[in-house]
PyMOL Python script that loads the backbone (N, CA, C, O; Angstrom):
from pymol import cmd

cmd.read_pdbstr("""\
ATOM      1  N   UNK A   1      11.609  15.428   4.963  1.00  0.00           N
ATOM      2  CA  UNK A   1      10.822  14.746   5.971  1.00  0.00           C
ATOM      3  C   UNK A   1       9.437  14.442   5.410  1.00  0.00           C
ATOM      4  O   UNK A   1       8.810  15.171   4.642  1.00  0.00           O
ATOM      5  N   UNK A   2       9.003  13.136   5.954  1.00  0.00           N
ATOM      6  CA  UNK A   2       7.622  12.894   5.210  1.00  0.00           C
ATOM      7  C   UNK A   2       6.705  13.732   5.951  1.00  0.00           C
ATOM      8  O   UNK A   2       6.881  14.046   7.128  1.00  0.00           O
ATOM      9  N   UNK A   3       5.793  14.065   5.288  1.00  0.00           N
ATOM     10  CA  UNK A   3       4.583  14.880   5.710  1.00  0.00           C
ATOM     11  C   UNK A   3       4.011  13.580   6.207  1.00  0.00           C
ATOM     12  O   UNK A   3       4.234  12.484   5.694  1.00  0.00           O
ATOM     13  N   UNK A   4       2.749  13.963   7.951  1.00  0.00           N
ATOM     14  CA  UNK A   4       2.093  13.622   8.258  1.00  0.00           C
ATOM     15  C   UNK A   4       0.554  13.461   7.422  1.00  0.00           C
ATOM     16  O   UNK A   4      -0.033  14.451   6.984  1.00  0.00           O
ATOM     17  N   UNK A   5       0.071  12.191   7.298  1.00  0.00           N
ATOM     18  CA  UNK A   5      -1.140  12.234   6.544  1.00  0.00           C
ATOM     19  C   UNK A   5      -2.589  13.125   7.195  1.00  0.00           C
ATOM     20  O   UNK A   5      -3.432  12.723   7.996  1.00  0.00           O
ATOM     21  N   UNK A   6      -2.483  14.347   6.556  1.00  0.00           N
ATOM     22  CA  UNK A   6      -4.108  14.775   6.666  1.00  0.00           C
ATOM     23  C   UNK A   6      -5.435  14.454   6.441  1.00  0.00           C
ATOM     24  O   UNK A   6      -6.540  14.606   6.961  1.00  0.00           O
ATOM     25  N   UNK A   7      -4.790  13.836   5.246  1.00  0.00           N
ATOM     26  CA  UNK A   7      -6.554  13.446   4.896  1.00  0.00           C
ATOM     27  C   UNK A   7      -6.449  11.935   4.117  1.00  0.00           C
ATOM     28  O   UNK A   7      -5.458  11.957   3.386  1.00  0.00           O
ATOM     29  N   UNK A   8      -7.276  10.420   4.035  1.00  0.00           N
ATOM     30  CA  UNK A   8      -6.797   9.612   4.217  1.00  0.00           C
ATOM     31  C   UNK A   8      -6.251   9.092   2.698  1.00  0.00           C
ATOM     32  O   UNK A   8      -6.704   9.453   1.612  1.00  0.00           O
ATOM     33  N   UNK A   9      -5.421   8.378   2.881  1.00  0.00           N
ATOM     34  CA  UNK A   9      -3.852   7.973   1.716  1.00  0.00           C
ATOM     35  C   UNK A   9      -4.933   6.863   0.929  1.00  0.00           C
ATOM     36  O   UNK A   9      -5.551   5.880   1.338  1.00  0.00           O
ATOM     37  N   UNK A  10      -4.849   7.417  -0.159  1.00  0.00           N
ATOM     38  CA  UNK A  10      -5.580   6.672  -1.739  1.00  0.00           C
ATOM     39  C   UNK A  10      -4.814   5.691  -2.226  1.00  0.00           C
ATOM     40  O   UNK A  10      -4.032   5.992  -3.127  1.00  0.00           O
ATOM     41  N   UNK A  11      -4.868   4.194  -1.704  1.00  0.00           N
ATOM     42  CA  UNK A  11      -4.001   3.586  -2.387  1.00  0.00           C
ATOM     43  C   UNK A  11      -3.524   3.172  -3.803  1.00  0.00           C
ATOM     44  O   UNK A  11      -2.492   2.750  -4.325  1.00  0.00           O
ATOM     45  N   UNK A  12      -5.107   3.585  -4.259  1.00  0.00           N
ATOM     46  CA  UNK A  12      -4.656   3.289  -5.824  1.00  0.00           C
ATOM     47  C   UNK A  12      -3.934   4.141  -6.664  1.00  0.00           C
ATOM     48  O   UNK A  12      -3.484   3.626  -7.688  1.00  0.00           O
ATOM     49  N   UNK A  13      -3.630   5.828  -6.381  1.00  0.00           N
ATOM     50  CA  UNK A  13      -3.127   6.853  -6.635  1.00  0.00           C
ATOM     51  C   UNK A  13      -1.444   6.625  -5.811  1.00  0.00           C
ATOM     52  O   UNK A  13      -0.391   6.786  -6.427  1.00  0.00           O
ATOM     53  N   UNK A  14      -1.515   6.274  -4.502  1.00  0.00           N
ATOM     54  CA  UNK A  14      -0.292   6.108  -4.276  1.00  0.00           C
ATOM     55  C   UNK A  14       0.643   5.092  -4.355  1.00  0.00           C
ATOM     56  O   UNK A  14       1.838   5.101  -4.058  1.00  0.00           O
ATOM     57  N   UNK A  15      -0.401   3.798  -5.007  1.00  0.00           N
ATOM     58  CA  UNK A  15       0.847   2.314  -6.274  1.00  0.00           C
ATOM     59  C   UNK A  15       0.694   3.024  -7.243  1.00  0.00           C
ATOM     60  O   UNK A  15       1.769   2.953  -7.840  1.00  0.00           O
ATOM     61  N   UNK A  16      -0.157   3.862  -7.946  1.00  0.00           N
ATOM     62  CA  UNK A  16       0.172   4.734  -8.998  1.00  0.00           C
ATOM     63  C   UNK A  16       1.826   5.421  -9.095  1.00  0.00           C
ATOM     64  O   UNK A  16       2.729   5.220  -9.907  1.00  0.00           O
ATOM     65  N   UNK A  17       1.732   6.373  -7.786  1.00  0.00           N
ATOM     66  CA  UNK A  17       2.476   7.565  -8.095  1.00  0.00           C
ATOM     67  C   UNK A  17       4.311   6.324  -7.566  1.00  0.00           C
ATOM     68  O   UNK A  17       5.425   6.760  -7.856  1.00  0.00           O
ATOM     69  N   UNK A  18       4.199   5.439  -7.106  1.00  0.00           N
ATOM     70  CA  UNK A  18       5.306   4.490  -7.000  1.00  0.00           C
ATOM     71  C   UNK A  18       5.828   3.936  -8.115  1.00  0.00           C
ATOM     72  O   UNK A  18       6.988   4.165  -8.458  1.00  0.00           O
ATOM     73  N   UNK A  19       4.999   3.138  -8.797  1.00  0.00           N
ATOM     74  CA  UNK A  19       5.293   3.116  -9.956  1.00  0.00           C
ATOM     75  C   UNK A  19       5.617   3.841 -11.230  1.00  0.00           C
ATOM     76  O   UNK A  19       5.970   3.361 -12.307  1.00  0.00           O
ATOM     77  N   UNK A  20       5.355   5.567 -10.762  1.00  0.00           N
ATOM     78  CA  UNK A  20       5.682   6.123 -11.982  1.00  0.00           C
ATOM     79  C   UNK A  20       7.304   6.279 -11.178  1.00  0.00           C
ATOM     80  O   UNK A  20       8.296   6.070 -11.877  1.00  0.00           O
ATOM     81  N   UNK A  21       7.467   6.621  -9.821  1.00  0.00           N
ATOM     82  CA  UNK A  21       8.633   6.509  -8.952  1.00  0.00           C
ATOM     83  C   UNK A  21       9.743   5.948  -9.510  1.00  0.00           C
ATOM     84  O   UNK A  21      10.848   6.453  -9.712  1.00  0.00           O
ATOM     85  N   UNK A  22       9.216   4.526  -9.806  1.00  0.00           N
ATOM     86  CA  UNK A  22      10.202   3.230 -10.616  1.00  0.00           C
ATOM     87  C   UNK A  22      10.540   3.397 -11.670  1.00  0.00           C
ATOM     88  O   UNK A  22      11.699   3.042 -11.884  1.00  0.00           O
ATOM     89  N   UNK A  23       9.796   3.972 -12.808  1.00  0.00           N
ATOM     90  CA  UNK A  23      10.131   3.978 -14.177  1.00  0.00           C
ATOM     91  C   UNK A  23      10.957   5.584 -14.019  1.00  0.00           C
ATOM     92  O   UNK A  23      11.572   5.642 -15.083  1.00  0.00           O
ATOM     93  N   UNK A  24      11.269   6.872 -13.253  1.00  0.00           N
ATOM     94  CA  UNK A  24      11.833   7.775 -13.838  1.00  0.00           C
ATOM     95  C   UNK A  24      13.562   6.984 -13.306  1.00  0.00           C
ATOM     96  O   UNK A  24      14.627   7.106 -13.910  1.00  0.00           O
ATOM     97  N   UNK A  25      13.289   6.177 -11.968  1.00  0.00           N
ATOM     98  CA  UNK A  25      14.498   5.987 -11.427  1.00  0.00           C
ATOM     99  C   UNK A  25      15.530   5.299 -12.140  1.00  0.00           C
ATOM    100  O   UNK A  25      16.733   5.557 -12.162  1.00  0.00           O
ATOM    101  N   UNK A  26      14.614   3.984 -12.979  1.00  0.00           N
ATOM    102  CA  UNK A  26      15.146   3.045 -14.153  1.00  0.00           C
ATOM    103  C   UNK A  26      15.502   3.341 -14.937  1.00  0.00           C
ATOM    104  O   UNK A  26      16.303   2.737 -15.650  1.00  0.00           O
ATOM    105  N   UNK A  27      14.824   4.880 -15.184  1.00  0.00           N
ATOM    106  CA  UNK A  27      15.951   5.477 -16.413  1.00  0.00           C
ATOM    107  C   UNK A  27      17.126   6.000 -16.395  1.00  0.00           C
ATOM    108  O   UNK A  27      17.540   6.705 -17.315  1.00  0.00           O
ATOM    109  N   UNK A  28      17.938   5.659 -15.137  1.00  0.00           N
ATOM    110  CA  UNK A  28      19.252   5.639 -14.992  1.00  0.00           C
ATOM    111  C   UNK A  28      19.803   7.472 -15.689  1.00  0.00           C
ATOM    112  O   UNK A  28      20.976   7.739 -15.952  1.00  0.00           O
ATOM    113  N   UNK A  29      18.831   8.299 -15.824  1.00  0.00           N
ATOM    114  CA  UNK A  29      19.096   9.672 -15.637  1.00  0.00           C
ATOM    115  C   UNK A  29      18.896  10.356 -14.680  1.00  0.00           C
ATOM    116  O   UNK A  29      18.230  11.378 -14.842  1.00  0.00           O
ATOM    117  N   UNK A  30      19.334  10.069 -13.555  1.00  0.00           N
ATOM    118  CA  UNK A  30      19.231  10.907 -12.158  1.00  0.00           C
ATOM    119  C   UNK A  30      20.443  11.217 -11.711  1.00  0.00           C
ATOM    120  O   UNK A  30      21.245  10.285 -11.643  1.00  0.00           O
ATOM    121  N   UNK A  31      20.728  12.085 -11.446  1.00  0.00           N
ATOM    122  CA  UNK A  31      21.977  12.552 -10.681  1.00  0.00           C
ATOM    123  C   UNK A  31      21.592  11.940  -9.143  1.00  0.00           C
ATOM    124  O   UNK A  31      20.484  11.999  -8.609  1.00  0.00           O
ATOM    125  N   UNK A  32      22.868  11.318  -8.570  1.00  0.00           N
ATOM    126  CA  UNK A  32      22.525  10.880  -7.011  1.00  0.00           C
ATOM    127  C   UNK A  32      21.846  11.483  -6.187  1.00  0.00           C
ATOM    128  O   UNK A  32      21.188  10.743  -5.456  1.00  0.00           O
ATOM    129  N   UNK A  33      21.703  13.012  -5.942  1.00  0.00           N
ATOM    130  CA  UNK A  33      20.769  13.476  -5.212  1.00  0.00           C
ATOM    131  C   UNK A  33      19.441  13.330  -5.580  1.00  0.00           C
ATOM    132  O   UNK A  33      18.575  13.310  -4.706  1.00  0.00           O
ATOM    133  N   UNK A  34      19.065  13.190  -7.165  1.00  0.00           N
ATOM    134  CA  UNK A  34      17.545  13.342  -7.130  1.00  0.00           C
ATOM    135  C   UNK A  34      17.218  11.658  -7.129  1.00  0.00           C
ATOM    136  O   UNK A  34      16.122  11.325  -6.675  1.00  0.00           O
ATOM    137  N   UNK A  35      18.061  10.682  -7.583  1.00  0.00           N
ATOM    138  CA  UNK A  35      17.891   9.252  -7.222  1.00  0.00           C
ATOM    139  C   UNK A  35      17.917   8.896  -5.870  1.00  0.00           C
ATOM    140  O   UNK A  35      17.417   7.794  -5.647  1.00  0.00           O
ATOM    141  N   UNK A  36      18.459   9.652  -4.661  1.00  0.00           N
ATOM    142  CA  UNK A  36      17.883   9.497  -3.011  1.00  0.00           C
ATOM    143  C   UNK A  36      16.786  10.159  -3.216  1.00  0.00           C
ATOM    144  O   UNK A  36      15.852   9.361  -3.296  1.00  0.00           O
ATOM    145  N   UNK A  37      16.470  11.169  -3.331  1.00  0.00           N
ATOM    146  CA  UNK A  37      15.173  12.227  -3.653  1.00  0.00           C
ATOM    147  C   UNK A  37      14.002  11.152  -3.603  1.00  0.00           C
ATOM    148  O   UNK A  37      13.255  10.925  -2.651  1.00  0.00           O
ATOM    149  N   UNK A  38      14.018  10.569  -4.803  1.00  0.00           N
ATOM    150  CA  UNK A  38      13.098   9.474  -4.856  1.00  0.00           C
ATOM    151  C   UNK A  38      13.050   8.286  -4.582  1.00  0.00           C
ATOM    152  O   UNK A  38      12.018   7.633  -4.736  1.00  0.00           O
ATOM    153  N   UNK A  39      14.086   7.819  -4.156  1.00  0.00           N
ATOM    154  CA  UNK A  39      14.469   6.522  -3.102  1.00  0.00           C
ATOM    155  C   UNK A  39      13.370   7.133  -2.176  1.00  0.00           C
ATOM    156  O   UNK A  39      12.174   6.844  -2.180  1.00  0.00           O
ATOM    157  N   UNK A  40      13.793   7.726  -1.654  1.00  0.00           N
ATOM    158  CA  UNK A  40      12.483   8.336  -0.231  1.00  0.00           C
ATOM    159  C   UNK A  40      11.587   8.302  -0.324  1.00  0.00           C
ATOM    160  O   UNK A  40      10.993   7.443   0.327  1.00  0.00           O
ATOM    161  N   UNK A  41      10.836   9.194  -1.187  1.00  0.00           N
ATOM    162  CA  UNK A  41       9.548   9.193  -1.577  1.00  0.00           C
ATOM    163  C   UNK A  41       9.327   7.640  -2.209  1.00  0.00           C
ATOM    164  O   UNK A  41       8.170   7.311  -1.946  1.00  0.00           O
ATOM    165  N   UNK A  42       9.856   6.833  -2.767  1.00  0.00           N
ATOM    166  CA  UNK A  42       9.482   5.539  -2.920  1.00  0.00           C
ATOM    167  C   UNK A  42       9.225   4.980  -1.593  1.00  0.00           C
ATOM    168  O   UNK A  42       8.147   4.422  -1.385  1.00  0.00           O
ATOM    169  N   UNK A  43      10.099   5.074  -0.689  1.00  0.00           N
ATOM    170  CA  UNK A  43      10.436   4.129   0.347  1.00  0.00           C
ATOM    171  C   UNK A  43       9.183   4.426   1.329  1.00  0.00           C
ATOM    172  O   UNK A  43       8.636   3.482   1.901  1.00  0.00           O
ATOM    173  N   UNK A  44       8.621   6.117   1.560  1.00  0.00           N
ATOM    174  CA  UNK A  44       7.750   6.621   2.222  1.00  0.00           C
ATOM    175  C   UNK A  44       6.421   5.850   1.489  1.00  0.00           C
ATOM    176  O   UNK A  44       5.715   5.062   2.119  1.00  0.00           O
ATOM    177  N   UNK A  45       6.175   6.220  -0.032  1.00  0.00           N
ATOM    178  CA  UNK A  45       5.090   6.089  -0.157  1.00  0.00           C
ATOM    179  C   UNK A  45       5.181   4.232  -0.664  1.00  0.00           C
ATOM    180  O   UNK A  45       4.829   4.009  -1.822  1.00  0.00           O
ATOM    181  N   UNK A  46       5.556   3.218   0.045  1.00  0.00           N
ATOM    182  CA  UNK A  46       5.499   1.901   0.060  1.00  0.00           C
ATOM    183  C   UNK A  46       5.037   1.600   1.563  1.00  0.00           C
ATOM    184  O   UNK A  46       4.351   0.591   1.728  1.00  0.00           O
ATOM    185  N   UNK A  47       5.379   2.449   2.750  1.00  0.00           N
ATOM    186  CA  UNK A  47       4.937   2.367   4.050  1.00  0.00           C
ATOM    187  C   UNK A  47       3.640   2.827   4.181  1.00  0.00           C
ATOM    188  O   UNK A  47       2.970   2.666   5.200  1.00  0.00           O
ATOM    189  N   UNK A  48       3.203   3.489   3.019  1.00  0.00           N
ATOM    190  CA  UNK A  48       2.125   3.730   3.216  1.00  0.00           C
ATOM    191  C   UNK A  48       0.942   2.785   2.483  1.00  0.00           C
ATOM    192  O   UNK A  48      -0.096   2.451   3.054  1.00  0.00           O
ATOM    193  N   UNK A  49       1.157   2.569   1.666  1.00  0.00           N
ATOM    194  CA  UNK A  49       0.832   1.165   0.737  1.00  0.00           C
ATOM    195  C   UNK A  49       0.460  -0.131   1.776  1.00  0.00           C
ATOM    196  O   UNK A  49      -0.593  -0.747   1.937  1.00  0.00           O
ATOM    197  N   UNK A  50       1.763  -0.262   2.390  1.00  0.00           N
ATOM    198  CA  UNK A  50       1.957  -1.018   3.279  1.00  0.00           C
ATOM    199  C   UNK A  50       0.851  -1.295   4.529  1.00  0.00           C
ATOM    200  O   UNK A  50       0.333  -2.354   4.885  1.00  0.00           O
ATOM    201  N   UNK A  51       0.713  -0.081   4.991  1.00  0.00           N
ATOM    202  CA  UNK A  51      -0.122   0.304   5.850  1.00  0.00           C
ATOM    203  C   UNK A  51      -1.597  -0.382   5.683  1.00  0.00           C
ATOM    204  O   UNK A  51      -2.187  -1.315   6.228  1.00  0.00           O
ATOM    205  N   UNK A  52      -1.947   0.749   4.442  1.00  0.00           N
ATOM    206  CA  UNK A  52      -3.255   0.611   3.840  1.00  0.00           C
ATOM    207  C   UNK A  52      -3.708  -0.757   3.457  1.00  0.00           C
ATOM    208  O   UNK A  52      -4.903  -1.035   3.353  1.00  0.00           O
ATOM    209  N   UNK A  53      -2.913  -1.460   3.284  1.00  0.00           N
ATOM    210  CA  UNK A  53      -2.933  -2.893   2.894  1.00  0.00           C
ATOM    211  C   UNK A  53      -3.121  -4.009   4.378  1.00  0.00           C
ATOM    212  O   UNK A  53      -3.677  -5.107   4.335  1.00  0.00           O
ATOM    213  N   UNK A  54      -2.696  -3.576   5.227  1.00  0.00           N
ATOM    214  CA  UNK A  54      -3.073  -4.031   6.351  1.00  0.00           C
ATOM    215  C   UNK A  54      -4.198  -3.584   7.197  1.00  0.00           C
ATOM    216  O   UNK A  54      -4.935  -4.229   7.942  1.00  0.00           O
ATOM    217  N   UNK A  55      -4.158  -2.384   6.920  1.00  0.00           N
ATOM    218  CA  UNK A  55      -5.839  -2.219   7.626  1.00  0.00           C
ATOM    219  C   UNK A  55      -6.424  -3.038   6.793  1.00  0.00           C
ATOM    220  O   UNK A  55      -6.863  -3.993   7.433  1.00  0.00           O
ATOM    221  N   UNK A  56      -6.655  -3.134   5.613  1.00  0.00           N
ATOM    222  CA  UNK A  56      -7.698  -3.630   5.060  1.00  0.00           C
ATOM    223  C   UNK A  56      -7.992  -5.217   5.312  1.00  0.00           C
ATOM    224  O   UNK A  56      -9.124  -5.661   5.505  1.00  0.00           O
ATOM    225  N   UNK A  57      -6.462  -6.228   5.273  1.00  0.00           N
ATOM    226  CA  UNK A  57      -6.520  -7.066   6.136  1.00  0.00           C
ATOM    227  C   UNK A  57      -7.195  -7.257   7.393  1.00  0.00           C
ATOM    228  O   UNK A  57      -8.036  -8.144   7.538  1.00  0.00           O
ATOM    229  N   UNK A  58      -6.828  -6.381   8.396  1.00  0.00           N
ATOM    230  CA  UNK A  58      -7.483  -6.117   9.641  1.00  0.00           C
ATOM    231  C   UNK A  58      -8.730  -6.041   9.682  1.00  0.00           C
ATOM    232  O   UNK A  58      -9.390  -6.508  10.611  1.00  0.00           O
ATOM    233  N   UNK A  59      -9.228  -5.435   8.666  1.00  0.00           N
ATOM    234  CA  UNK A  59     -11.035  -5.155   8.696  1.00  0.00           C
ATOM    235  C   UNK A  59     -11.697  -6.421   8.235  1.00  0.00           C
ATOM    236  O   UNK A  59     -12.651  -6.970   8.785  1.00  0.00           O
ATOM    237  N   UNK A  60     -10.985  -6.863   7.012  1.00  0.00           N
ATOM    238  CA  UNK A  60     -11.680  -8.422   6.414  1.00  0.00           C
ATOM    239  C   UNK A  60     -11.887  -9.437   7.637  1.00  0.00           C
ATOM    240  O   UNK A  60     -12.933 -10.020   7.925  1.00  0.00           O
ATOM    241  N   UNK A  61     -10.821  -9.503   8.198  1.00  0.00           N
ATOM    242  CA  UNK A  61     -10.347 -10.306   9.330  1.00  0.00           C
ATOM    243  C   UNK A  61     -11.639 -10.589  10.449  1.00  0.00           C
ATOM    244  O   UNK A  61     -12.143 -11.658  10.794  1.00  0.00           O
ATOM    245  N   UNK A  62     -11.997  -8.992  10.920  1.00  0.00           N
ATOM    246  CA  UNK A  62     -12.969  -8.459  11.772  1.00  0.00           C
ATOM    247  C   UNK A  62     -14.234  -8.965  10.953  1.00  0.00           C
ATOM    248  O   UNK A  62     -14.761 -10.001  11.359  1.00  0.00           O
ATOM    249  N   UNK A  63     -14.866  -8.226   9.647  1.00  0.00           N
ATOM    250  CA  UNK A  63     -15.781  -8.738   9.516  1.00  0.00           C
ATOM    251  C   UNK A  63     -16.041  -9.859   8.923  1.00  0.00           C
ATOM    252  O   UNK A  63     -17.216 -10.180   8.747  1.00  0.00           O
ATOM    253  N   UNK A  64     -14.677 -10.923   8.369  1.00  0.00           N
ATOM    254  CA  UNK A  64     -15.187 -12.100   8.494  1.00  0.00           C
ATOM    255  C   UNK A  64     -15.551 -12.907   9.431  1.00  0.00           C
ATOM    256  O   UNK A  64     -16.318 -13.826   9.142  1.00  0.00           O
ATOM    257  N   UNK A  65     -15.006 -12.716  10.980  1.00  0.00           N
ATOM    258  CA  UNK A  65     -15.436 -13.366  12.294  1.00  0.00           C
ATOM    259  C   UNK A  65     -16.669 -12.983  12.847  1.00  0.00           C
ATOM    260  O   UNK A  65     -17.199 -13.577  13.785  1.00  0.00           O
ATOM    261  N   UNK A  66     -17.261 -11.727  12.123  1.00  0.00           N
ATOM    262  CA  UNK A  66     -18.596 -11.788  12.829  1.00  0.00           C
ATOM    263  C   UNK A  66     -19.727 -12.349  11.836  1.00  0.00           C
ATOM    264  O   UNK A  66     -20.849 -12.648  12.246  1.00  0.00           O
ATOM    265  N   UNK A  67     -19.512 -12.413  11.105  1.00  0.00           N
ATOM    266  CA  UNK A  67     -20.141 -13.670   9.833  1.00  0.00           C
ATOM    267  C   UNK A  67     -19.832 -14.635  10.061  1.00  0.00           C
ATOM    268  O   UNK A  67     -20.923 -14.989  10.506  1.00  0.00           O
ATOM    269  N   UNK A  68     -19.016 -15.799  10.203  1.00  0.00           N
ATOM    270  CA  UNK A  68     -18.909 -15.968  10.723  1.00  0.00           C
ATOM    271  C   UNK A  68     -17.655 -17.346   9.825  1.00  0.00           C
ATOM    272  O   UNK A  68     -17.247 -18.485  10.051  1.00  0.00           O
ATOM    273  N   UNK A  69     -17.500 -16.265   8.770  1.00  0.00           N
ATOM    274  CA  UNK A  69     -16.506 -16.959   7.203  1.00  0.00           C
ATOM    275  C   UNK A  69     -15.532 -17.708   7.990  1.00  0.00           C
ATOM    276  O   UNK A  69     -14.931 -18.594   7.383  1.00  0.00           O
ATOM    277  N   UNK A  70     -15.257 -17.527   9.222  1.00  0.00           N
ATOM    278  CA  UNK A  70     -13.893 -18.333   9.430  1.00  0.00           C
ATOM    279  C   UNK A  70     -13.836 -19.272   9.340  1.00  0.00           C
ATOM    280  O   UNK A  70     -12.762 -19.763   8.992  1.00  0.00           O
ATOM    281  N   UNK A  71     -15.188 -20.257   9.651  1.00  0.00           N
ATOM    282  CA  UNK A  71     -15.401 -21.554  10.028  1.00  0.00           C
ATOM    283  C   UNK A  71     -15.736 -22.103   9.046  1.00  0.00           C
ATOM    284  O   UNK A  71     -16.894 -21.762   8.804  1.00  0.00           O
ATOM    285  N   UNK A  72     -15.042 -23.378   7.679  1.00  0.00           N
ATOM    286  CA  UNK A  72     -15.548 -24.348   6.855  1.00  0.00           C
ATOM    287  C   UNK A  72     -16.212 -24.670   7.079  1.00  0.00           C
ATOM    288  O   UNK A  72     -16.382 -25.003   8.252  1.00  0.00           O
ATOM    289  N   UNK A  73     -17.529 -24.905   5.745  1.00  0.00           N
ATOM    290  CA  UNK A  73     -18.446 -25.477   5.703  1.00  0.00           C
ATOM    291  C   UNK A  73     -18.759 -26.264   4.616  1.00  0.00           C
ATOM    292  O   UNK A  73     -19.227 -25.722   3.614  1.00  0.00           O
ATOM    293  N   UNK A  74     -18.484 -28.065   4.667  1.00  0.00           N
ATOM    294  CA  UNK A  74     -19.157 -28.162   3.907  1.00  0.00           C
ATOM    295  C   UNK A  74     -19.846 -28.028   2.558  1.00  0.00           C
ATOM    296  O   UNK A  74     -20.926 -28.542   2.849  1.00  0.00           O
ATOM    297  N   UNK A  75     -19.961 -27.652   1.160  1.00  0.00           N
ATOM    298  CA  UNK A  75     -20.819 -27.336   0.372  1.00  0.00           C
ATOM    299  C   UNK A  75     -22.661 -28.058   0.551  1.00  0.00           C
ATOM    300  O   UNK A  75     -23.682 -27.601   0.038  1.00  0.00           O
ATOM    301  N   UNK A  76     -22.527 -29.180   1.375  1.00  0.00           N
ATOM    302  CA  UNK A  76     -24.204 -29.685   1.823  1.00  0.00           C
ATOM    303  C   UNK A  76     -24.575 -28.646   2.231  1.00  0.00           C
ATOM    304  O   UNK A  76     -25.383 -28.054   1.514  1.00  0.00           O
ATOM    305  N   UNK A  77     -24.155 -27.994   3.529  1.00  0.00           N
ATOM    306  CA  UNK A  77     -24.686 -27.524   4.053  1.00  0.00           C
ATOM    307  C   UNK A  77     -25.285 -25.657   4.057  1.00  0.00           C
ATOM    308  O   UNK A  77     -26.019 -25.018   4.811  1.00  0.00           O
ATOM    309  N   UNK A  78     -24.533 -25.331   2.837  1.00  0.00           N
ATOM    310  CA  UNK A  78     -24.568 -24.132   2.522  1.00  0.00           C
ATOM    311  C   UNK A  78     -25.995 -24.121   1.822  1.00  0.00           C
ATOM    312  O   UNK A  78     -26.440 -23.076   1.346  1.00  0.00           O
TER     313      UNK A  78
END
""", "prot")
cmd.dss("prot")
cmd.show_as("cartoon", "prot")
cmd.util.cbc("prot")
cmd.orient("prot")
């Protein structure tokens, strides 16, 4: 079962630890249990990726509308 996040998820450590995920799985030395093993933990730590990648969307989003970036402008007028 995935552990609940305590303290907040490092995305650059966790496309890290995915990608090392990918290269033990590709080496086609896993016995089926430890290749689900890490199917999971891939699959978990991509939802979390996932996640993190959308807040951050969400926030750009936010503080580009109060700047007010949404709206083209021109290069005159800048």
């Amino acid at each position: 079962m995935v552990e609940k996040m305590s303290k907040k998820f490092d995305f650059n450590s966790g496309l890290s630890e995915l990608e090392n995920i990918v290269k033990i799985m590709e080496s086609g030395d896993l016995s089926l249990a430890d290749s689900l093993k890490y199917f999971e933990q891939g699959v978990a730590l991509t939802k979390q990726c996932q996640s993190a990648l959308s807040a951050a969307e969400q926030k750009i989003a936010v503080l580009s509308g109060e700047d007010n970036f949404t709206q083209e402008k021109p290069l005159e007028e800048l």
